[in-house]
NUFITI-198752 format. One record per residue: residue in three letters; x, y, z of N, C-alpha, C in turn; residue number from 1. Coordinates in steps of 0.001 Angstrom, whole numbers, plus 500000, padded with zeros to 6 digits. Layout:
<pts>
residu;n.east;n.north;n.up;ca.east;ca.north;ca.up;c.east;c.north;c.up;num
ALA;X;Y;Z;X;Y;Z;X;Y;Z;NUM $
...
</pts>
This chain:
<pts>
residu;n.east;n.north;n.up;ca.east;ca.north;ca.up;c.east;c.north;c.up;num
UNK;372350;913664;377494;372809;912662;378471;372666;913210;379884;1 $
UNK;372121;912199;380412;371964;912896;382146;373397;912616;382629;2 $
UNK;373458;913722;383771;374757;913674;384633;374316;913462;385817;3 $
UNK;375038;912232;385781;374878;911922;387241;375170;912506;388854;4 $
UNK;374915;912057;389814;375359;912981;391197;376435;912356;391812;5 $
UNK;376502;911214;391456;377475;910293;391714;378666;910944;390780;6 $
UNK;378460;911114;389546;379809;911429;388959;380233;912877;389334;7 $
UNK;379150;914031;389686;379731;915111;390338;380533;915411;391360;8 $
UNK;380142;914242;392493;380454;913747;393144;382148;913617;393340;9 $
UNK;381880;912693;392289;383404;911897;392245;384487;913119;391816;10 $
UNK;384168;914196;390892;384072;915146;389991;384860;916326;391084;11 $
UNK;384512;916439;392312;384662;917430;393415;385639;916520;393989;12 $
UNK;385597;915017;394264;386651;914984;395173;387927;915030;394546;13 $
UNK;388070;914512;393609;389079;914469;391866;389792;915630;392460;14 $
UNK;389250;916416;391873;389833;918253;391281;389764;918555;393141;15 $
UNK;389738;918594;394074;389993;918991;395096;391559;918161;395614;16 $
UNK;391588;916950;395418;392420;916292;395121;393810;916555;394583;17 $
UNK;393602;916767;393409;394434;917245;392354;394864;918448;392497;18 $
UNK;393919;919461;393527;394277;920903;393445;395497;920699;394711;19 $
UNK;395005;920159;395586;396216;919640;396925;397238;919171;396321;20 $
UNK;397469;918394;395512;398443;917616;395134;399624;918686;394163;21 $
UNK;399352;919297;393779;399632;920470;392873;400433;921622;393358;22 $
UNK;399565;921525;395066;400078;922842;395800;401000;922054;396564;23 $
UNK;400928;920913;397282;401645;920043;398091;402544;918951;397395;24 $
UNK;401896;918424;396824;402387;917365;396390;403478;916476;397861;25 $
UNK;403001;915855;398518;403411;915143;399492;402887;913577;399361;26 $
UNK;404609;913241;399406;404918;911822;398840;405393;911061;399605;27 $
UNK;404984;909638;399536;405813;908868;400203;407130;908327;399564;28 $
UNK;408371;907405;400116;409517;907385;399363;409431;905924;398563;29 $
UNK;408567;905139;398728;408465;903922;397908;407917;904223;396849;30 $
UNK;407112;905635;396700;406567;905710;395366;407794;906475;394560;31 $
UNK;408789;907463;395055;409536;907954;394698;410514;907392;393592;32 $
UNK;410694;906149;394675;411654;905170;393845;411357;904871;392521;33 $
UNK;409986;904898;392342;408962;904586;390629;409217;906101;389618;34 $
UNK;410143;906840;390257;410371;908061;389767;411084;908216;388388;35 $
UNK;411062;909265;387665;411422;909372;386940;412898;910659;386894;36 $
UNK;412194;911443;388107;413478;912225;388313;414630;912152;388109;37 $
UNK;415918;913283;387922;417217;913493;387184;417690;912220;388568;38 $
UNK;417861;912412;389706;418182;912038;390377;418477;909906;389800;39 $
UNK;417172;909895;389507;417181;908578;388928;418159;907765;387982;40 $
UNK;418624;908563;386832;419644;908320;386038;420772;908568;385585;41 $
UNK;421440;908222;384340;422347;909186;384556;422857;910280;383836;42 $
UNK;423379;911093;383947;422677;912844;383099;423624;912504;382385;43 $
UNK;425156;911596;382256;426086;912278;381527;426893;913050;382059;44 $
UNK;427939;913737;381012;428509;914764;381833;428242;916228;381556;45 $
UNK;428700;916706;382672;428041;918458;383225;428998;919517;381947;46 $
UNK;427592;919834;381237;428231;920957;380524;428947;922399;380590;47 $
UNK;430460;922824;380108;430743;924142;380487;430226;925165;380480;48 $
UNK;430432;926016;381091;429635;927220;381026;429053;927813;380082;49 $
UNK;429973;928452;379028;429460;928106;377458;428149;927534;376781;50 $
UNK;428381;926308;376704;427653;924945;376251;426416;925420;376858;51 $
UNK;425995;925284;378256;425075;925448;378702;424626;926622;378992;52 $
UNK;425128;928002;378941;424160;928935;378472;423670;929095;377189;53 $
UNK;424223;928200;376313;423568;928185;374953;422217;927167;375027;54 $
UNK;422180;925995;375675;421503;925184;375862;420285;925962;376480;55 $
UNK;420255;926813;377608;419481;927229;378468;418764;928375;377505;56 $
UNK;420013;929120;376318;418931;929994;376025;417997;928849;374629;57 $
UNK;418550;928137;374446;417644;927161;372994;416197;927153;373728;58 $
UNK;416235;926425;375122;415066;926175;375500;413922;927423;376064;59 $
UNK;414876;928673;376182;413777;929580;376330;413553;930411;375193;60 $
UNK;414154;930138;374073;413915;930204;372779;412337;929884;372297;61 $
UNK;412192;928588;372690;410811;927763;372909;409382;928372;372715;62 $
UNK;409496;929080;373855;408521;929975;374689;407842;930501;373694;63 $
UNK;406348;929929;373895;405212;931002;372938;405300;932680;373614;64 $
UNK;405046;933204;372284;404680;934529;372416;403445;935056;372945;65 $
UNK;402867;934160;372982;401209;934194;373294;401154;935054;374688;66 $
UNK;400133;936054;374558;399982;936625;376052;398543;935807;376771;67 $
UNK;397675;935300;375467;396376;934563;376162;396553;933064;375357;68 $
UNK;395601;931989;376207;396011;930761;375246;394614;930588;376066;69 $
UNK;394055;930167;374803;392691;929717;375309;392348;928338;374048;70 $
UNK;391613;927488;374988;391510;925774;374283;390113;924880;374735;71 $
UNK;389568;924465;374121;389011;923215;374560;389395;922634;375580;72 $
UNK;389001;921691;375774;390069;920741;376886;389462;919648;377861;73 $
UNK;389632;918597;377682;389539;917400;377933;390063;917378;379211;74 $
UNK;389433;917015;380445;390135;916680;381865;390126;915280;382216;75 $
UNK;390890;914909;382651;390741;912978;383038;391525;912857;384096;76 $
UNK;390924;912629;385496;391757;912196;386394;391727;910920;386622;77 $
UNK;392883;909995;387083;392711;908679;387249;393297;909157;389187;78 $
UNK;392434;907946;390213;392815;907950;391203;392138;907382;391809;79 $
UNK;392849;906357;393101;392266;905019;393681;391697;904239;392608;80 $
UNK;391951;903862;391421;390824;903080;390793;389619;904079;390318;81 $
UNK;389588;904581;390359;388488;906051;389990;388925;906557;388698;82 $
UNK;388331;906666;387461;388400;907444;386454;387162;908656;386748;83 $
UNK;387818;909760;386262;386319;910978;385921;387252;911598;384826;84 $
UNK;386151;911527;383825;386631;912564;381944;385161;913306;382192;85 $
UNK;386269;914758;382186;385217;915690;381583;385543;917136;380503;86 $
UNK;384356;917434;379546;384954;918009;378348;384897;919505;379598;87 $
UNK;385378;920565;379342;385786;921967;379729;386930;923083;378953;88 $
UNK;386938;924057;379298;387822;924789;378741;389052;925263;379761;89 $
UNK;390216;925740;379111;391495;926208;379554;392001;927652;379443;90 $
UNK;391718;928354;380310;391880;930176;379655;393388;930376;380310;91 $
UNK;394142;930919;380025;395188;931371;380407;395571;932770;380423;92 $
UNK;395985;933766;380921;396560;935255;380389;397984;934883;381127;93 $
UNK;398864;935304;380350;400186;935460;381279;400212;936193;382852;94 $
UNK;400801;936239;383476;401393;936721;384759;400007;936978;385609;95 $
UNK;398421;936317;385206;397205;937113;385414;396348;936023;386417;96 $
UNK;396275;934913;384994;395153;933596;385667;395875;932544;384920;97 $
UNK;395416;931563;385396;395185;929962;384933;393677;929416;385314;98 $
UNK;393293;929001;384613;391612;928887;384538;391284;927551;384026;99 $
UNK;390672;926683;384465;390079;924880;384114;388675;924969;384547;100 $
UNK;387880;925244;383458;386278;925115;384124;386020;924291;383175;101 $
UNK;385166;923138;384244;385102;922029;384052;383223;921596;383779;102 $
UNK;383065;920890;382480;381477;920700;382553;381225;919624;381718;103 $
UNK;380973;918223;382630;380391;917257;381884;379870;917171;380971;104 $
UNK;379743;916221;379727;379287;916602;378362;379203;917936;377715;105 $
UNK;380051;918962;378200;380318;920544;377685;379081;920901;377836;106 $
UNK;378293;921043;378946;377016;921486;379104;377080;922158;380103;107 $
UNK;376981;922161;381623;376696;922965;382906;378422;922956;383389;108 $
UNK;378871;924277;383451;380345;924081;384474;379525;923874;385887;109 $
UNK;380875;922250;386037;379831;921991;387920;381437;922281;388761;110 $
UNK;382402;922881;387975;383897;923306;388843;384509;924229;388016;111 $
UNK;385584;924982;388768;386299;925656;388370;387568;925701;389035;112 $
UNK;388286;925279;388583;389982;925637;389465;390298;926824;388705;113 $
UNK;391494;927931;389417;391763;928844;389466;393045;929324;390336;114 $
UNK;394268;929498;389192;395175;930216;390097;395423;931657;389546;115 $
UNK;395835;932413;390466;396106;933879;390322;397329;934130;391538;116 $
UNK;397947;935567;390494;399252;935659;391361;399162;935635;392789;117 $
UNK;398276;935778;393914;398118;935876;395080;397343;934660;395426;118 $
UNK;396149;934241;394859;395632;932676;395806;395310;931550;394694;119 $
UNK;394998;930817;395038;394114;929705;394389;392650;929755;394837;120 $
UNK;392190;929502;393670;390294;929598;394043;389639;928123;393544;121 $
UNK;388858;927482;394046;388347;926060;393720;387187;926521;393739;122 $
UNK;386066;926175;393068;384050;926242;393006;383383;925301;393036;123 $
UNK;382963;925071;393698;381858;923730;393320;380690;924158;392910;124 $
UNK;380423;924250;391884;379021;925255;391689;377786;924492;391460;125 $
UNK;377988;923159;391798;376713;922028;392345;376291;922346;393623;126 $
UNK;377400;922127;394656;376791;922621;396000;377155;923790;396566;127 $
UNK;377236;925009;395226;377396;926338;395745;378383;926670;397171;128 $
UNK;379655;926186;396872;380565;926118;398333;381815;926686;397034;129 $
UNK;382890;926988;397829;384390;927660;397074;385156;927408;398395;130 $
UNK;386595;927347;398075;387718;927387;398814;388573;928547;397986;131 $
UNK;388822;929783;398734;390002;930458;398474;391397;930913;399332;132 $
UNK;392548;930174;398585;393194;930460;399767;394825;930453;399149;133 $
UNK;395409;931475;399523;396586;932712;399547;397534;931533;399767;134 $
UNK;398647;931527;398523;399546;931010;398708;400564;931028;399749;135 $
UNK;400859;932166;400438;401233;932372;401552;401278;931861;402569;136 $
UNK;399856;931245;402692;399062;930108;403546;399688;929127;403229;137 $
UNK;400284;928508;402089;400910;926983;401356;402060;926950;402558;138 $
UNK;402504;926384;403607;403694;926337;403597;404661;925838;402942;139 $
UNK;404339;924578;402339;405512;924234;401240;405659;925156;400222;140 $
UNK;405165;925952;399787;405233;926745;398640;406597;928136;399233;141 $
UNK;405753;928123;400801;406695;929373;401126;408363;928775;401333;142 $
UNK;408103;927625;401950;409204;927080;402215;410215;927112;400940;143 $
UNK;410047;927080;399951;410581;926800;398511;410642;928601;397593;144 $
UNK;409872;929009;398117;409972;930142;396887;409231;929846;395937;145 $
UNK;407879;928891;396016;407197;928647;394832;405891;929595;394845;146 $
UNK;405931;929640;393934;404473;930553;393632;403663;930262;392111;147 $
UNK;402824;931620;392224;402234;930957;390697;402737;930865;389748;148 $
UNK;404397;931841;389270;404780;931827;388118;405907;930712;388194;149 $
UNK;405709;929913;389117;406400;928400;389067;405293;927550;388362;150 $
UNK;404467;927773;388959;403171;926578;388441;402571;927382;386991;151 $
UNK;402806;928750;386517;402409;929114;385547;403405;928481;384377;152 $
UNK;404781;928366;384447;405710;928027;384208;405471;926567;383384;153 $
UNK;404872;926011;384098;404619;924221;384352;403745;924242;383365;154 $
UNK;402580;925226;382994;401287;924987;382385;401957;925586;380535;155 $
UNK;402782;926099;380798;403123;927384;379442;404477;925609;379118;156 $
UNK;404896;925372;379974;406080;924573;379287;407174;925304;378747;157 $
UNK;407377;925704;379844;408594;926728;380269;409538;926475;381710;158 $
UNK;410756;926778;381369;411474;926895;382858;411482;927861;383460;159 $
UNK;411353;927813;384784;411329;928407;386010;412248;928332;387129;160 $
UNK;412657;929782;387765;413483;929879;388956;412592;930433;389881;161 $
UNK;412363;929194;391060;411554;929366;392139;411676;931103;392694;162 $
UNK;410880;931755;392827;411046;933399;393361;411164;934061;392521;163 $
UNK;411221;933602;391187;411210;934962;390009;410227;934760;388914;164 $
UNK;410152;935981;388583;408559;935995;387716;409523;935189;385990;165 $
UNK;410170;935376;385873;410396;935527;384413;412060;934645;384319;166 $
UNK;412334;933322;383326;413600;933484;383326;414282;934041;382006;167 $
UNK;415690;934548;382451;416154;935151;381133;417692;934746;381388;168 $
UNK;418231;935933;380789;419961;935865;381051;420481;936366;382515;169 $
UNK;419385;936698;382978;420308;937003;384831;419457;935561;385295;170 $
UNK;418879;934754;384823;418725;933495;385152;419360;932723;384920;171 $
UNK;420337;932535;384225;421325;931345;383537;421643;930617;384601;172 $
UNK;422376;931033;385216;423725;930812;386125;422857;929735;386995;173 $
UNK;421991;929622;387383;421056;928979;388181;420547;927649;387582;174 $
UNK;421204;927387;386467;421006;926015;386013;422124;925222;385740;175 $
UNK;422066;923896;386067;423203;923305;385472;422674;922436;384171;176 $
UNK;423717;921885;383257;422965;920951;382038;423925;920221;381511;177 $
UNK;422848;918846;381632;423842;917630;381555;423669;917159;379563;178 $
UNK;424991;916800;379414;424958;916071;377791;424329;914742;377637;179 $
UNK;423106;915146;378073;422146;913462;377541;421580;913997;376115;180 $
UNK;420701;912371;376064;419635;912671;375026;418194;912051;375761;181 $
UNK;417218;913151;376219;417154;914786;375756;418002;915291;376691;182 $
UNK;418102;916461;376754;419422;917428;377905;418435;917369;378890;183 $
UNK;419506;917554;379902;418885;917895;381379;419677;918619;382110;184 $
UNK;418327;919638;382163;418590;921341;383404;418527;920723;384198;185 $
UNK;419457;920977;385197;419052;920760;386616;419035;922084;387698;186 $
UNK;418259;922297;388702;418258;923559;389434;417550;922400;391161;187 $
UNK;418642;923176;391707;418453;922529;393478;418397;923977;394373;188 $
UNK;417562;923825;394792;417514;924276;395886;417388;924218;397588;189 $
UNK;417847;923723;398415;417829;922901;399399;417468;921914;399274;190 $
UNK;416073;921051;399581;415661;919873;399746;414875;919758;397694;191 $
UNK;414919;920498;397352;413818;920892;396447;415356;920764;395058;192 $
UNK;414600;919629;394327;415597;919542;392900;414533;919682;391864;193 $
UNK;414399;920276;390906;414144;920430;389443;414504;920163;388348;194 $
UNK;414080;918784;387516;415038;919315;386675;413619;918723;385247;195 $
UNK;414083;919494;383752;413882;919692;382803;414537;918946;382155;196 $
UNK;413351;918070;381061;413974;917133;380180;414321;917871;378635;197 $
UNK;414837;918110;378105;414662;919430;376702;414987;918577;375380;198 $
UNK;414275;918356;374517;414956;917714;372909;416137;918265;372833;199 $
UNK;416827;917477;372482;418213;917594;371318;417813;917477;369745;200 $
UNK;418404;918428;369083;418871;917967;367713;417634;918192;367298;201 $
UNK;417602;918988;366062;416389;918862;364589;415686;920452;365436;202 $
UNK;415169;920693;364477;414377;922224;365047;413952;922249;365892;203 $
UNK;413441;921594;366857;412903;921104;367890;413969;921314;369063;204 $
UNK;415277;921751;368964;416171;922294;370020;415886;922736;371054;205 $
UNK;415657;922266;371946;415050;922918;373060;413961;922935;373928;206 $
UNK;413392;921808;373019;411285;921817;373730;411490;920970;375077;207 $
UNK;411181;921531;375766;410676;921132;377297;409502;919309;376940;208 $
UNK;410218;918615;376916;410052;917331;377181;408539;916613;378095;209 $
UNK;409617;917205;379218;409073;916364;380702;410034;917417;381971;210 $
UNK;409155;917861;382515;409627;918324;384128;409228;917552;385293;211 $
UNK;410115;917352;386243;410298;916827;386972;410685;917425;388330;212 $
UNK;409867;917665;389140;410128;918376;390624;410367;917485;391670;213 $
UNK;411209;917145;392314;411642;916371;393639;411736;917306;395494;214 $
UNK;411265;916590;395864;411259;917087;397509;412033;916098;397785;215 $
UNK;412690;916336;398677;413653;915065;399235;413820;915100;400636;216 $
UNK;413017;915670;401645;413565;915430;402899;412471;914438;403373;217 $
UNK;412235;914533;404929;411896;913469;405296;410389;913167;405327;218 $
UNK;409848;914620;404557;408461;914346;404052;408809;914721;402016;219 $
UNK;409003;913073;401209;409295;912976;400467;407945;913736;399006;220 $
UNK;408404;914290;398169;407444;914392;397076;407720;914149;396072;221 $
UNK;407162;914139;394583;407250;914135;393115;406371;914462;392427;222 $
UNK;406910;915722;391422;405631;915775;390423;406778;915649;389093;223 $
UNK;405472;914856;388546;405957;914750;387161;405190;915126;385979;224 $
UNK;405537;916244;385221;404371;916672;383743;405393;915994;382545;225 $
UNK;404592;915882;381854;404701;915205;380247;404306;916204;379599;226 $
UNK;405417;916391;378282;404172;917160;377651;404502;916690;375853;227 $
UNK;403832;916504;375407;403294;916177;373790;402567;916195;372941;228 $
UNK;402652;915867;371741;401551;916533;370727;401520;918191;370519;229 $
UNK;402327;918804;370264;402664;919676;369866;402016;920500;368633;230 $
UNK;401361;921309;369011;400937;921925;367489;401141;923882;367260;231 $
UNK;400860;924104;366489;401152;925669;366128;400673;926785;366732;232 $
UNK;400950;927654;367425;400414;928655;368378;401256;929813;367752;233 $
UNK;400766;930634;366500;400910;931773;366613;402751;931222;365992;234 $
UNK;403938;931623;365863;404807;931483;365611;405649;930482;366310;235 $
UNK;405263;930050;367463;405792;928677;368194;404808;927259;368485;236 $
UNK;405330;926374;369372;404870;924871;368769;404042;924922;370458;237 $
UNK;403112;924333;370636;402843;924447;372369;402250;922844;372450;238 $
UNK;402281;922257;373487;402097;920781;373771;400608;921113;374240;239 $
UNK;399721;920104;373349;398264;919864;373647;397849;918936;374438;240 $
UNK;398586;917788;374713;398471;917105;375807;399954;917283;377300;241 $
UNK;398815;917072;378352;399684;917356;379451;399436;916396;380183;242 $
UNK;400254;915362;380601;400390;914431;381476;401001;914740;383221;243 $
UNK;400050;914822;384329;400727;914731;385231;400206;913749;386490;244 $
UNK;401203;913806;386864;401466;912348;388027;402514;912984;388959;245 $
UNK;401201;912542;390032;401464;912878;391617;401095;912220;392891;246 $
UNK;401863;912150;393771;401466;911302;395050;401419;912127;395934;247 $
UNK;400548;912171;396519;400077;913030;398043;399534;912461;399111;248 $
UNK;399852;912826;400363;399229;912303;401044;398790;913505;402349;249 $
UNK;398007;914516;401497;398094;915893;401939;396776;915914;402760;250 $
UNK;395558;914663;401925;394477;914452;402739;394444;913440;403902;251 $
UNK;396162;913184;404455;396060;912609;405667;395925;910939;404949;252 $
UNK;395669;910528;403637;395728;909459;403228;396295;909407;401744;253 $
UNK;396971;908166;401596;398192;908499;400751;397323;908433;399112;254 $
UNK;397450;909459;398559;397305;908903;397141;397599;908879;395708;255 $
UNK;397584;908688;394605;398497;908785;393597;397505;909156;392239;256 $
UNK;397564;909836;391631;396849;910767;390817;397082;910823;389659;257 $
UNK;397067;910664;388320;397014;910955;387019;396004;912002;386519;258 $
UNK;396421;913030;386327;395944;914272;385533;395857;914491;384275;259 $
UNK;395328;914142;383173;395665;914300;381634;394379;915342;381242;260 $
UNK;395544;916563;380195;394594;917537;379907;394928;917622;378325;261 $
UNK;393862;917160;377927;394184;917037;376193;393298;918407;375875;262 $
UNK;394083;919376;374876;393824;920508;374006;393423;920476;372780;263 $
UNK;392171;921408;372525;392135;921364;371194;391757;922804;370706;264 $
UNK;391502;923201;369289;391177;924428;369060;391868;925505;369498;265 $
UNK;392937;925046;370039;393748;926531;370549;393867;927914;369860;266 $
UNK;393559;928910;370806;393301;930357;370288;394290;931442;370826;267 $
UNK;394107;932522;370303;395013;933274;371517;393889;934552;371789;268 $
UNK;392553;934233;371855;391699;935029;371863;392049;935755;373492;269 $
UNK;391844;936912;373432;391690;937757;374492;390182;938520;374939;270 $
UNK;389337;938029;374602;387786;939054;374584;387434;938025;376099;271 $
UNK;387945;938133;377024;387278;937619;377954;387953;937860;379540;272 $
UNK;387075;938154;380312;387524;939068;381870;388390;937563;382667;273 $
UNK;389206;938158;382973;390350;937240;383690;389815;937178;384789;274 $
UNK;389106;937753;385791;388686;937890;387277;387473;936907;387151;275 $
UNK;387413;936244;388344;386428;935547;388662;385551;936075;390115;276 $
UNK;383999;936317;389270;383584;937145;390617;382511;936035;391253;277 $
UNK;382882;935691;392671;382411;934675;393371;380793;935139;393769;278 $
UNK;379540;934695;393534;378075;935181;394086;378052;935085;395728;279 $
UNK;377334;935772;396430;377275;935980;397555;376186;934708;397889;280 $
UNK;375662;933916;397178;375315;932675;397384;375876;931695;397684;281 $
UNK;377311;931923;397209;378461;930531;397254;378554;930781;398777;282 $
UNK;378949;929904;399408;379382;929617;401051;380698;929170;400912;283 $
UNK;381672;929970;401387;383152;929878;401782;383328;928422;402889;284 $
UNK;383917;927911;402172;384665;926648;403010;385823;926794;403371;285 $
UNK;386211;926073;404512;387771;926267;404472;388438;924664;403846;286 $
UNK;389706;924998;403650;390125;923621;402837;389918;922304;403579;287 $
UNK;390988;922460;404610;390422;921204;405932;389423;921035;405992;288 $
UNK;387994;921992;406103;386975;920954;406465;386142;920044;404962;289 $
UNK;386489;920876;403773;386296;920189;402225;387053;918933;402211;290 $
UNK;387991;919092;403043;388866;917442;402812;388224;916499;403574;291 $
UNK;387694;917188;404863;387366;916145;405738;385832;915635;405199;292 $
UNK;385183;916320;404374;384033;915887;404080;384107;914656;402911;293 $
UNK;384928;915052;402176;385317;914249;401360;386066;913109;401409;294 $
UNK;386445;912932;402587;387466;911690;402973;386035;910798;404008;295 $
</pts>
């Protein structure tokens, strides 16, 4: 099947898109309202101390053991009226990379997103151009304490405390949890609320649902992941499909995004170099002017 230039096209502005939206996520408040956030309903009442460090440890109970997770993987962004599906793979190492290389009909990778503990890396390896650029640089990220093992967090379907690599038992205290069905963590931090949807009841105690991140000041945001279809990884259950939905308006124009990354074949193979080494052919872009070309 030929690939079109038009769909590469579309293919680069997507995943450039999606990569902003991810790091920013900047929202307007009418879309907010369509939210799903804790804020939205009602949790019930606030569990004792007790109760909810038991709750908090069920759900990090959860947590694959896996140090690599590597998959097939189906990308589909929906945005403006725009669909792009493309087949690619998903490499993961803990605390290392997150990796989405992306290749129409599983034939030529024409992208690569890429986070690592210090930057994010984007490729366009159609028109030989890359954006790399140091979270540090994010101001919302700095503003918050977010980093990669927040967004690594998000991808593993796990909870996270903005500024720390790992949560455990000197993490507890930093959550609150309400008696719904499913439970809900909640964690605030100034303008910035979090909260975690978790099963109740049946072996399944604990699985991370749906997360939900809120910005709330007067530049509003929301991200929302789904996660389902659950299958066997090694001694725990890991969600093969990932649903996320986001509104940004980071390219100066407002827009709203559906991300779905369906898994298959999951491995925990490790025979493969985590570093991505950029050719001295690629031409460094900076992000602003990739947006402006694309807008």
């Amino acid at each position: 099947m030929k690939i079109r230039k038009h769909d590469i096209y579309t293919c680069r502005t997507l995943c450039v898109c999606m990569l902003m939206a991810l790091l920013t996520a900047c929202a307007s408040k009418k879309h907010l309202n369509q939210g799903s956030g804790a804020s939205d309903q009602k949790l019930g009442k606030e569990m004792t101390m007790e109760k909810r460090n038991n709750v908090v440890r069920d759900v990090i109970a959860q947590s694959v053991y896996a140090r690599n997770i590597v998959s097939k993987l189906k990308f589909s962004v929906s945005m403006d009226g725009r669909d792009v599906s493309l087949d690619g793979k998903l490499l993961m190492r803990r605390d290392e990379v997150i990796r989405l290389q992306l290749a129409p009909f599983g034939l030529v990778e024409v992208a690569r997103i890429e986070f690592t503990p210090d930057e994010v890396l984007f490729m366009d390896r159609v028109h030989k151009e890359y954006v790399r650029e140091k979270y540090k640089n994010v101001s919302f990220l700095q503003r918050n304490g977010l980093d990669f093992y927040s967004l690594q967090a998000l991808f593993w379907n796990q909870l996270f405390v903005p500024g720390d690599k790992k949560v455990g038992e000197m993490q507890i205290d930093n959550f609150k949890v309400y008696d719904a069905n499913p439970r809900v963590l909640a964690l605030s931090r100034g303008p910035l609320q979090i909260s975690w949807y978790a099963q109740k009841g049946s072996s399944a105690e604990g699985r991370i649902l749906k997360t939900v991140a809120l910005y709330d000041d007067s530049s509003h945001s929301q991200l929302t992941w789904q996660y389902d279809q659950f299958k066997a990884l090694g001694q725990k259950q890991f969600p093969t499909q990932h649903q996320i939905d986001v509104v940004t308006n980071a390219t100066k124009k407002e827009k709203h995004a559906t991300v779905l990354l369906r898994l298959d074949k999951m491995n925990m193979d490790d025979s493969w170099d985590a570093e991505t080494k950029v050719s001295q052919k690629y031409k460094k872009v900076e992000l602003d002017d990739l947006l402006k070309q694309i807008l």
